[in-house]
Kinemage of the C-alpha trace (Angstrom):
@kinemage 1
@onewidth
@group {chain A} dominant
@subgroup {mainchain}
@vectorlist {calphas} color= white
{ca unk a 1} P -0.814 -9.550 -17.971
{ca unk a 2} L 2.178 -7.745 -18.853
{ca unk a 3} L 5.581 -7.883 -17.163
{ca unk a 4} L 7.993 -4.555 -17.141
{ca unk a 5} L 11.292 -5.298 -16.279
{ca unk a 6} L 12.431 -1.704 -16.713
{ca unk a 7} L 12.039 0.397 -12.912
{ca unk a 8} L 11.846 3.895 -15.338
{ca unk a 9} L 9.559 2.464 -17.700
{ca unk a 10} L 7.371 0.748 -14.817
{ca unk a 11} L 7.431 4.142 -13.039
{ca unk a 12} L 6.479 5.864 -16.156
{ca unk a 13} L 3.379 4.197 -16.282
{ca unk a 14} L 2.043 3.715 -12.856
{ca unk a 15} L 3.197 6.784 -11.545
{ca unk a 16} L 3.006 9.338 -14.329
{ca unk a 17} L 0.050 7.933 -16.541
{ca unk a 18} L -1.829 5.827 -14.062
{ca unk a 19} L -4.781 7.275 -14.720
{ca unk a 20} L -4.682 5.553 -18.473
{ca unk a 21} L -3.378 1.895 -17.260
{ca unk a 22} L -5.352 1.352 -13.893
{ca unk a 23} L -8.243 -0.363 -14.475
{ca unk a 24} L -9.214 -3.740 -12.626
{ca unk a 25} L -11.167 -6.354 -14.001
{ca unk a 26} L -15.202 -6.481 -12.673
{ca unk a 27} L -15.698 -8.777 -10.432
{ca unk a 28} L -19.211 -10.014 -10.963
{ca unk a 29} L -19.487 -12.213 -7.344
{ca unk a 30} L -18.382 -9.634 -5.253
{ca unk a 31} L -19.484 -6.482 -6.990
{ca unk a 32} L -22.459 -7.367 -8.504
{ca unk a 33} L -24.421 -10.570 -6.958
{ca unk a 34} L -23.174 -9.922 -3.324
{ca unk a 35} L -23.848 -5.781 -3.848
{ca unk a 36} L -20.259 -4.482 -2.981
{ca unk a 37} L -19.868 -2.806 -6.454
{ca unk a 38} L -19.879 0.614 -4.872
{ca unk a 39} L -17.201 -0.137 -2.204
{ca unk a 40} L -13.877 1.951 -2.828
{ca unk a 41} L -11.779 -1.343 -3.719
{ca unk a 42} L -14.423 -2.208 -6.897
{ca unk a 43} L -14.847 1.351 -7.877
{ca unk a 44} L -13.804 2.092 -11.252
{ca unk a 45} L -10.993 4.465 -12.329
{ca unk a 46} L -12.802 7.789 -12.256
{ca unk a 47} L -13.451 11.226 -10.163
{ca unk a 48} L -15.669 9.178 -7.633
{ca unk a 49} L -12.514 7.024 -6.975
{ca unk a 50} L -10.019 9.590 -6.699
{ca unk a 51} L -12.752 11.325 -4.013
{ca unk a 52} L -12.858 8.517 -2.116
{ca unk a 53} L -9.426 7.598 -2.142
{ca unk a 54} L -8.811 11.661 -1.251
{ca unk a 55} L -11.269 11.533 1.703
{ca unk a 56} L -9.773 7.982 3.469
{ca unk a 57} L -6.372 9.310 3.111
{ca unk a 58} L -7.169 12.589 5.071
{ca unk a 59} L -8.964 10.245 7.687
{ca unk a 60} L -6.567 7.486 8.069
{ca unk a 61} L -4.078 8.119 5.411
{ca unk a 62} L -1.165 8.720 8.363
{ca unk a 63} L -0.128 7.081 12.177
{ca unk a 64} L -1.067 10.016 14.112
{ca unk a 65} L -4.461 9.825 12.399
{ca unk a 66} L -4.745 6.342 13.172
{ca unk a 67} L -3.702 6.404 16.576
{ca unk a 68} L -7.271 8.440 17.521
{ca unk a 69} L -8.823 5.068 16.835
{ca unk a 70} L -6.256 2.527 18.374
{ca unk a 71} L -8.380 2.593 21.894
{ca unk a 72} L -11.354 2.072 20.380
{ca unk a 73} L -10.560 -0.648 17.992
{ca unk a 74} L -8.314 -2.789 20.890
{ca unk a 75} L -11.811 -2.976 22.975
{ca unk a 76} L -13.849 -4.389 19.523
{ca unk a 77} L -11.144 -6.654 18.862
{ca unk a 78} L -11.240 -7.941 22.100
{ca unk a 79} L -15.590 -7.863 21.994
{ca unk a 80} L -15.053 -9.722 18.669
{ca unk a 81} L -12.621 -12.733 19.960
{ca unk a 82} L -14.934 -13.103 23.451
{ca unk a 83} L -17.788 -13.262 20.808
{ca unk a 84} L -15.774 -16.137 18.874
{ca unk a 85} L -14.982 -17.859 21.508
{ca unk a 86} L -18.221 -18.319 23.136
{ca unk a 87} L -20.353 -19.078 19.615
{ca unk a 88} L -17.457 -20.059 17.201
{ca unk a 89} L -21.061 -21.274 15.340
{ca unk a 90} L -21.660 -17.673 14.407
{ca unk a 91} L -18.439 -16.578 13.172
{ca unk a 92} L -19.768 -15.137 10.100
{ca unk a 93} L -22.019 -12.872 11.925
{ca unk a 94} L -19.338 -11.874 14.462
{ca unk a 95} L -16.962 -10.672 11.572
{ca unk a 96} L -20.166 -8.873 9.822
{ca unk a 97} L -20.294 -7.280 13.321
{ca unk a 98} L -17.053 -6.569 13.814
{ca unk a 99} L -16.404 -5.009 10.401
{ca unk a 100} L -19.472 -2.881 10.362
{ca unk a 101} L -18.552 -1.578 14.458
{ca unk a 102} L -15.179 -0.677 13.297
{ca unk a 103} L -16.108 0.974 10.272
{ca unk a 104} L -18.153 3.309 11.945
{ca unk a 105} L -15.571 4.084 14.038
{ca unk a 106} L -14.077 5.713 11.404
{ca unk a 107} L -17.111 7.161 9.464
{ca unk a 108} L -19.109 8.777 12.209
């Protein structure tokens, strides 16, 4: 770990060279046992990232994009908390559920 106390020098290197100092560290549990190593947040530095990164800030990179999907996600939500509250035994399923409704929401 480093520390930069300097705001220019700080800028200088996550703004201007970030392509040289932004690595993250693999994360063997979640990217490799439990299969997530493609997902955008364990991608490696690369062209593949900055795709992906590209393409989810064109879909929901602003508010008015967003807003397309507010209906839509209110009506989950409240699917997901009914779900909760009747079988709080199955939570883990219900957020599986939940997460893989919503991100098709966004991906169809």
């Amino acid at each position: 770990m480093i520390i930069i106390s300097s705001p220019k020098i700080a800028a200088d290197m996550l703004d201007k060279k970030s392509s040289i100092y932004s690595d993250r560290p693999k994360l063997q549990m979640g990217g490799e046992l439990v299969g997530w190593k493609d997902s955008v947040p364990l991608l490696p530095p690369g062209d593949r990232f900055r795709r992906h990164r590209r393409y989810f800030h064109r879909l929901i990179g602003s508010n008015s994009a967003m807003k397309q999907f507010q209906p839509m996600e209110e009506v989950e939500t409240h699917r997901f908390l009914r779900r909760v509250l009747n079988e709080p035994e199955d939570l883990s399923a219900h957020i599986r559920r939940y997460v893989f409704i919503i991100s098709h929401l966004y991906f169809e």
